[in-house]
GUKE-565992 format. One record per residue (C-alpha): residue number from 1; residue in three letters; x, y, z. Coordinates in steps of 0.05 Angstrom, whole numbers, plus 5000, padded with zeros to 4 digits. Each point is the difference from the previous one (the first is absolute). Layout:
<pts>
[NUM,ALA,[X,Y,Z]]
...
</pts>
This chain:
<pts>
[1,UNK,[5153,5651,3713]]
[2,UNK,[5068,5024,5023]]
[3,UNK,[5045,4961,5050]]
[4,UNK,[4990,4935,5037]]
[5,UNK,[4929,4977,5009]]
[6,UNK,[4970,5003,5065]]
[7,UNK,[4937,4983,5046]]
[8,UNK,[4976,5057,4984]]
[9,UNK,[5000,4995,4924]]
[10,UNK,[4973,4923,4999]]
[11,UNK,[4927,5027,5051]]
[12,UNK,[4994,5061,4951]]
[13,UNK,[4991,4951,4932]]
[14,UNK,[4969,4938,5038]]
[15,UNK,[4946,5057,5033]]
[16,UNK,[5017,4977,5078]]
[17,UNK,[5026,5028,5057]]
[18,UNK,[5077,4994,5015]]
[19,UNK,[4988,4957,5059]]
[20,UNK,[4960,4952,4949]]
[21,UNK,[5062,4991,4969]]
[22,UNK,[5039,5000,5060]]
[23,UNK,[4958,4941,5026]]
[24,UNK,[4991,4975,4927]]
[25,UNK,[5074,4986,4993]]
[26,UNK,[5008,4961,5061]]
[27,UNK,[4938,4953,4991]]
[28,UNK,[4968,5022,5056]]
[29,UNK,[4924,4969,4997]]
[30,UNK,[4970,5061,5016]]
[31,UNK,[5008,5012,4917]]
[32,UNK,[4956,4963,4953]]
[33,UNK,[5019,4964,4951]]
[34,UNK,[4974,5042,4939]]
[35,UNK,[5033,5065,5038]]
[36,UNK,[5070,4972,5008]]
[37,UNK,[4998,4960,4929]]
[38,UNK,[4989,5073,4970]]
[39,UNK,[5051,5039,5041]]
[40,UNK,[5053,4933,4990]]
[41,UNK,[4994,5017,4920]]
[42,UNK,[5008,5073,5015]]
[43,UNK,[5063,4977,5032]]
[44,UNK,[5023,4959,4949]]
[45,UNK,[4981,5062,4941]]
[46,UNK,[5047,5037,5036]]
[47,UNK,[5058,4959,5017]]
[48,UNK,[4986,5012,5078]]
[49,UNK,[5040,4957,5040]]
[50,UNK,[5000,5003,5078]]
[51,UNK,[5061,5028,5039]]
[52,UNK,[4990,4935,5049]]
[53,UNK,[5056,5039,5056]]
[54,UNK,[4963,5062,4996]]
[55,UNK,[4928,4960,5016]]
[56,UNK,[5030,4954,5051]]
[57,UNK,[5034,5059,5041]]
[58,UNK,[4930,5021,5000]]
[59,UNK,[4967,4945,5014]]
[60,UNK,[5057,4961,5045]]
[61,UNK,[4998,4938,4963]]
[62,UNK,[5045,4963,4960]]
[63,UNK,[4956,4992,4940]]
[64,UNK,[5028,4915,5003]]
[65,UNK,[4964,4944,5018]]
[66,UNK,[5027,4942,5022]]
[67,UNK,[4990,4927,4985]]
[68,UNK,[5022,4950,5041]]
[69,UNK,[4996,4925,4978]]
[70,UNK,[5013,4937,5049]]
[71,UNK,[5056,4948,4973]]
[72,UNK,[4973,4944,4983]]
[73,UNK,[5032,4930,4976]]
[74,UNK,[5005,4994,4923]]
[75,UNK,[5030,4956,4952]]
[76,UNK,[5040,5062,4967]]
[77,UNK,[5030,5051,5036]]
[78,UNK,[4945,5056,4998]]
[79,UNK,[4971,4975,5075]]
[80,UNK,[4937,5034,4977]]
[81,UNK,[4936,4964,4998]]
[82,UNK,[4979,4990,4928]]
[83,UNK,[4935,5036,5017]]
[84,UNK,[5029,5063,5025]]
[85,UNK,[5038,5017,4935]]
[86,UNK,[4936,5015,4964]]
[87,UNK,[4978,5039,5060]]
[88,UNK,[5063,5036,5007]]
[89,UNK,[4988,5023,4920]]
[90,UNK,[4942,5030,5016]]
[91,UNK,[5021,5031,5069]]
[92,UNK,[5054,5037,4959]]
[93,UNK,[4953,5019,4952]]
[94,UNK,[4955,5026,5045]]
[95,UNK,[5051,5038,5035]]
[96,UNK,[5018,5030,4929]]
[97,UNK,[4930,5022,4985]]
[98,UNK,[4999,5038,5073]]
[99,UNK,[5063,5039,4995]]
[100,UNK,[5035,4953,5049]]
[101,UNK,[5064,4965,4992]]
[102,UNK,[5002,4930,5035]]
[103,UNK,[5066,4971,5037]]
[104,UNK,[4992,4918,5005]]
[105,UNK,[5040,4960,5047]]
[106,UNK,[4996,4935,5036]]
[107,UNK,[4974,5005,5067]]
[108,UNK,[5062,4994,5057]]
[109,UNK,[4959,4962,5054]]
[110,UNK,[5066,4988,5042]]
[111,UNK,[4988,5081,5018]]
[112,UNK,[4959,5053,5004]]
[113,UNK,[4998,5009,4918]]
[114,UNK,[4947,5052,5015]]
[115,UNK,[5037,5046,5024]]
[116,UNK,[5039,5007,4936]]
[117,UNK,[4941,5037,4967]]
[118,UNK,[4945,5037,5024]]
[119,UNK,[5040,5014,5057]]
[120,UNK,[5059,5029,4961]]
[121,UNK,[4957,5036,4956]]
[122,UNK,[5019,4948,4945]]
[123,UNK,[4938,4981,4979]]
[124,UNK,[4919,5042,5024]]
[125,UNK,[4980,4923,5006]]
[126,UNK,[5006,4918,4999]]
[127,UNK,[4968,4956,4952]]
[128,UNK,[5018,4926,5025]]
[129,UNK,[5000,4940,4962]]
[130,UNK,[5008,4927,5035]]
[131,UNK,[5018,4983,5073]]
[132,UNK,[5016,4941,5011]]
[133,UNK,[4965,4967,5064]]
[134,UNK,[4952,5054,5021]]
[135,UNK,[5005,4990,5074]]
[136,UNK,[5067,5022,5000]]
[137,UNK,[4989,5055,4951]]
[138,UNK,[4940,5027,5038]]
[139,UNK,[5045,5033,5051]]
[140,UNK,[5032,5043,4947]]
[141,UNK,[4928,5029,4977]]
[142,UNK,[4983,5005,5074]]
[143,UNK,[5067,5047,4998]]
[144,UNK,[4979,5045,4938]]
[145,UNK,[4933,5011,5017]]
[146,UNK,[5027,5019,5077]]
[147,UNK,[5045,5053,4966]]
[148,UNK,[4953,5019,4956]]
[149,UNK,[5035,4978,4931]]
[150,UNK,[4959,5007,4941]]
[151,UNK,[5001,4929,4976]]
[152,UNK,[4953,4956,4953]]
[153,UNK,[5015,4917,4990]]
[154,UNK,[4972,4952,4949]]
[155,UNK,[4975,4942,5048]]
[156,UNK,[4940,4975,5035]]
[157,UNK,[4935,5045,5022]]
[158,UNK,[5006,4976,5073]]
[159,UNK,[4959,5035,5051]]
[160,UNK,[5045,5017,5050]]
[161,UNK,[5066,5007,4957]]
[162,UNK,[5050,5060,5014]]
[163,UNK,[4982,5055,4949]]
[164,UNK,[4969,4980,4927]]
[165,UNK,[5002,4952,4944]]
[166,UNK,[4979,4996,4928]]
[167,UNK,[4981,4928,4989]]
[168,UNK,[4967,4951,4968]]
[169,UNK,[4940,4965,5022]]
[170,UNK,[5037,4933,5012]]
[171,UNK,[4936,4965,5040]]
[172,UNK,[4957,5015,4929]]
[173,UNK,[5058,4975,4955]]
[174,UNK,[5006,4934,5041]]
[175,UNK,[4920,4986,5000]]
[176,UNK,[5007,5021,4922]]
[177,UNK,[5057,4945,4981]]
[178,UNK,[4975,4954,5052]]
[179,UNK,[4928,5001,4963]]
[180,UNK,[5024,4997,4922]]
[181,UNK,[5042,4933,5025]]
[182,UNK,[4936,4969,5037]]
[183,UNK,[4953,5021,4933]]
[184,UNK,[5052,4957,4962]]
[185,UNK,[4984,4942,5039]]
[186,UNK,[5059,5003,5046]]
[187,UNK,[4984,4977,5068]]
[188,UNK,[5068,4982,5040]]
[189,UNK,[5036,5073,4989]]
[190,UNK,[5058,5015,5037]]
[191,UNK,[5029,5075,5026]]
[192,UNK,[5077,5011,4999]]
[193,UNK,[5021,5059,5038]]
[194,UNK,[5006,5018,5070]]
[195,UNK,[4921,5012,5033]]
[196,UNK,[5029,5045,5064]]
[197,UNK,[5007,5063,5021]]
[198,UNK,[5073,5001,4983]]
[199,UNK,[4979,5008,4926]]
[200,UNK,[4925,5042,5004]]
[201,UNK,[4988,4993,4925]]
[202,UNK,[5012,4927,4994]]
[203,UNK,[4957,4987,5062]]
[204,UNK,[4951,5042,4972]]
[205,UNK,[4999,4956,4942]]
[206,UNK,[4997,4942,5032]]
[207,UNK,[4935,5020,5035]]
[208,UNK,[4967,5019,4929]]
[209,UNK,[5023,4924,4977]]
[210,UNK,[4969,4969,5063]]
[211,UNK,[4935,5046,4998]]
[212,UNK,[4996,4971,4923]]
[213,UNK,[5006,4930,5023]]
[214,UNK,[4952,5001,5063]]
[215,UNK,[4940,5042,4950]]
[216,UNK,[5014,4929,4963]]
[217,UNK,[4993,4957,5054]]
[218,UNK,[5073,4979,5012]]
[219,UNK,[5041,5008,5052]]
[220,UNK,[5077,5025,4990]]
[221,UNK,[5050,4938,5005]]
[222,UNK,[5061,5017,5053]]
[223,UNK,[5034,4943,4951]]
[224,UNK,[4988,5045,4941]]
[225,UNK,[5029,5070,5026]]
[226,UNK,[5074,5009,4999]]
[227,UNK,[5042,5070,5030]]
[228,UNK,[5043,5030,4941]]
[229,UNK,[5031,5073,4988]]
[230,UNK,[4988,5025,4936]]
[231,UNK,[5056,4974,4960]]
[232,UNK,[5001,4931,4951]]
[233,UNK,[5043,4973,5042]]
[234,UNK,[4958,4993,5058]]
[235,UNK,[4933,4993,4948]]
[236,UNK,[5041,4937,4968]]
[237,UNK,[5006,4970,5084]]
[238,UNK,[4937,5014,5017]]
[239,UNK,[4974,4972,4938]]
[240,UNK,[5046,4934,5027]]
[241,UNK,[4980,4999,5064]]
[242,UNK,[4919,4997,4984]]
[243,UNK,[5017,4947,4944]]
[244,UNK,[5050,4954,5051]]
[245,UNK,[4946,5001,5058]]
[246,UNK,[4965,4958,4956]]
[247,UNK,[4919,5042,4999]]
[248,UNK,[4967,4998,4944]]
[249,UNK,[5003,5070,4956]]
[250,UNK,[4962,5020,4934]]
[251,UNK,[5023,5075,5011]]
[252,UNK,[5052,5047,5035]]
[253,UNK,[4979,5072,5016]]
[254,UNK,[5068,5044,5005]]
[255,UNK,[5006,5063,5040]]
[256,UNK,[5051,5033,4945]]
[257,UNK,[5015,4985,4928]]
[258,UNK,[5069,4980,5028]]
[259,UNK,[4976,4947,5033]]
[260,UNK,[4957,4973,4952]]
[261,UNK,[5052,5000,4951]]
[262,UNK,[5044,4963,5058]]
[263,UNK,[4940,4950,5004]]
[264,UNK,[4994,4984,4928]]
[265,UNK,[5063,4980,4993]]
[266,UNK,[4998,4954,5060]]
[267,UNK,[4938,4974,4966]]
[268,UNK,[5028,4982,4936]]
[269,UNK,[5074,4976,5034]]
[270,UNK,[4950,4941,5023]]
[271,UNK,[4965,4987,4939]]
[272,UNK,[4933,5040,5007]]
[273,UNK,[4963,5040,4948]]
[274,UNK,[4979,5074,5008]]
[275,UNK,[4933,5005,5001]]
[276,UNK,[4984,4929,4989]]
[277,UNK,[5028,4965,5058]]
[278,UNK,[5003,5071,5053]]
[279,UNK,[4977,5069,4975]]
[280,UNK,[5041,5044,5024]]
[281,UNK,[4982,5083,5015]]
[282,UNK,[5048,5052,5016]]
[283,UNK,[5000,5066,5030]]
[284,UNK,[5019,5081,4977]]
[285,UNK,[4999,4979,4924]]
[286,UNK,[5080,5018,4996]]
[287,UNK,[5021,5006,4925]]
[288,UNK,[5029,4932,5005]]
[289,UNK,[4933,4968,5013]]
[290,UNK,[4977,5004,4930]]
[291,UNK,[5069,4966,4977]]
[292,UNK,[4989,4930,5033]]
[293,UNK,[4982,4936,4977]]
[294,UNK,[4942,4994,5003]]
[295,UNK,[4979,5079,5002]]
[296,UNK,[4995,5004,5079]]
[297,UNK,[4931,5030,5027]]
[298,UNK,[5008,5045,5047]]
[299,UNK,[4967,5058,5045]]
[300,UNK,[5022,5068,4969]]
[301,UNK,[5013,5068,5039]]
[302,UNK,[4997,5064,4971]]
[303,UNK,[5068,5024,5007]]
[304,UNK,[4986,5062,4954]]
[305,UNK,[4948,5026,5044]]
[306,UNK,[5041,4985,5066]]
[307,UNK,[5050,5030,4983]]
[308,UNK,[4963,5067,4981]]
[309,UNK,[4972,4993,5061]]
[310,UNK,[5056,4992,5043]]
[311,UNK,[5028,5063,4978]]
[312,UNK,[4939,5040,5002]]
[313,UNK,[4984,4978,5062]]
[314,UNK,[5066,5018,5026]]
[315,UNK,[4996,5070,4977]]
[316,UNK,[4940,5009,5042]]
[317,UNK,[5026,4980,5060]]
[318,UNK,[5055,5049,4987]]
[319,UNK,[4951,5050,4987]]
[320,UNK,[4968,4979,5061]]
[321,UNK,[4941,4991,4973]]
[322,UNK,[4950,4936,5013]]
[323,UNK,[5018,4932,4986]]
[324,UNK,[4967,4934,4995]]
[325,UNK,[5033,4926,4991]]
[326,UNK,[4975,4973,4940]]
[327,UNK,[4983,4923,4973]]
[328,UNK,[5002,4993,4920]]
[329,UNK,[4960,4947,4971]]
[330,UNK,[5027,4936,4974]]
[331,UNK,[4995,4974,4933]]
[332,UNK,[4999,4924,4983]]
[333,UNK,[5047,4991,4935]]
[334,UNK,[4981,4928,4970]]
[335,UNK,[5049,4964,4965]]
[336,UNK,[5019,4925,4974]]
[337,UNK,[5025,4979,5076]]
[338,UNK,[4928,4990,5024]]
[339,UNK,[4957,4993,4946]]
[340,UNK,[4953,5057,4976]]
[341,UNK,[4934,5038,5030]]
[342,UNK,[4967,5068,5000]]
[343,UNK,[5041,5052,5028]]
[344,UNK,[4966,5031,5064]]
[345,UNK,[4982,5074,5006]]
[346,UNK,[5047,5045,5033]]
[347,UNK,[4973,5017,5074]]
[348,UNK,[4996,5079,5025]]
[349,UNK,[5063,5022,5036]]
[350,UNK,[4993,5007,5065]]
[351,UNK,[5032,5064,5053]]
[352,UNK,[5024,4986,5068]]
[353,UNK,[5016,5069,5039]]
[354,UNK,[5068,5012,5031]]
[355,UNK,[4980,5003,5082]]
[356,UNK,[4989,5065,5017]]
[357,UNK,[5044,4986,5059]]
[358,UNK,[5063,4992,4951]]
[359,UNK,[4980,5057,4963]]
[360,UNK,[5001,5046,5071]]
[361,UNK,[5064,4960,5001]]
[362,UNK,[5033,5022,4950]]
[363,UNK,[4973,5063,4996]]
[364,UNK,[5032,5014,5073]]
[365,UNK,[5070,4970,4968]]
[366,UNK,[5001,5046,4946]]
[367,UNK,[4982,5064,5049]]
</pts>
């Protein structure tokens, strides 16, 4: 073969058309697997590598995603959520494996940070991480999706929500770890977090603990709930504030690791034993849950998968192609905090269309 590779040359060895390969390169789905694994190793054989201006002059994208993650409070100086970082590995991989470079940033919520990408031709689309009180950040979705942004967030499966989320199913994950705690014996369980619609996940939660407790026969205790953001600072108050009110408590349900970890300490700073005294589960199964004392039990998400599917799902928006919202299943990681039991089953993911009203939406922004 003489000269650069091309198109051309990768279709006549992997036995496709040069559209296949076309299509093949981007990811598009309309490829199967088995077809674009063949022509990929074609690729590689011949040291093709894509001219990324030429295609996007084509195509009039940027060939960039962009990831944009919410500040939150931290005890270092990252102000990213412990449980993003593993997600943001796999985001980058997954960007990687698709061709695309990714461009993180924190979020500007004092202006219109959207503005700085799609709209600028920075970035072909948004993958947002954290918000903060959703109320207030539900304006700024209502914004994309009204100028037709292509944009994808890791949050809550709400039914009315601007645009789409990947999720997890934070209702099953609450009834899971409220259940292990009660088949442990545990009968006076508290839930640290806030249960409103300021924080859809943690209310979510919240609702799975209380379903657990009513299919018991016990009613949730005002006495035992106490509002906390997901930090160990506000895990280690709320932890205080159930304690000082005086209600009896044999466990502590946690809407994040953080807060758990925030609630253990408050536990022990007053002479209690974890799980003896108050079993204590967490919540996203952060790397630093396996590294307490005692090993902290927690509710793990599949970060790996999310972020896979963040990204793909992205790319068919910007391919404008159908797209659903999407709940992963939770899995309940047992560890020394609580005691031990039989692991439940994972439960089937579950799809949530985007409106077909925001899809006209957006398609009539785009236009």
């Amino acid at each position: 073969m003489k000269g650069k590779p091309n198109s051309l040359d990768i279709a006549h060895l992997a036995g496709v058309s040069q559209a296949t390969v076309s299509r093949a390169l981007r990811g598009h789905a309309s490829v199967n697997r088995a077809t674009r694994e063949r022509i990929l190793q074609v690729a590689r054989q011949l040291n093709y590598t894509v001219d990324k201006n030429a295609s996007n002059l084509r195509t009039q994208q940027s060939g960039t995603l962009a990831l944009l993650l919410f500040e939150d409070p931290t005890i270092d100086e990252s102000n990213i959520n412990p449980f993003f970082l593993s997600m943001l590995g796999s985001i980058t991989r997954a960007c990687a494996q698709r061709g695309y470079d990714l461009l993180i940033s924190f979020q500007q919520l004092s202006r219109d940070w959207h503005a700085d990408y799609e709209d600028c031709h920075k970035a072909d689309g948004l993958i947002l991480l954290g918000y903060g009180d959703y109320l207030d950040y539900r304006s700024r979705l209502e914004a994309l999706v009204a100028q037709g942004t292509h944009f994808v967030r890791w949050g809550a499966v709400l039914a009315d929500q601007p645009g789409l989320s990947i999720g997890g199913d934070n209702h099953a994950g609450g009834l899971a770890a409220t259940r292990h705690l009660l088949a442990q014996g545990r009968r006076r369980i508290g839930f640290l977090g806030h249960a409103s619609l300021h924080a859809p996940e943690f209310l979510e939660r919240h609702q799975g603990y209380a379903a657990a407790l009513r299919e018991a026969g016990l009613t949730p205790d005002p006495l035992l709930q106490a509002d906390a953001i997901s930090t160990e600072g506000a895990g280690y108050e709320a932890a205080s504030l159930v304690l000082e009110r005086g209600a009896r408590c044999d466990a502590l349900f946690a809407a994040s690791d953080l807060i758990a970890i925030g609630a253990m300490r408050a536990l022990f700073a007053r002479g209690l034993r974890v799980p003896e005294d108050v079993a204590v589960v967490g919540y996203d199964d952060i790397p630093m849950a396996q590294s307490t004392h005692p090993p902290l039990t927690t509710v793990q998400q599949d970060t790996r998968h999310a972020g896979e599917l963040l990204v793909d799902t992205l790319l068919r928006m910007v391919r404008e192609e159908d797209v659903q919202s999407i709940k992963l299943p939770p899995r309940l990681m047992v560890r020394q905090s609580c005691g031990a039991a039989q692991q439940p089953a994972r439960t089937p993911a579950t799809v949530t269309p985007l409106p077909a009203g925001a899809r006209r939406a957006r398609r009539q922004a785009r236009s």
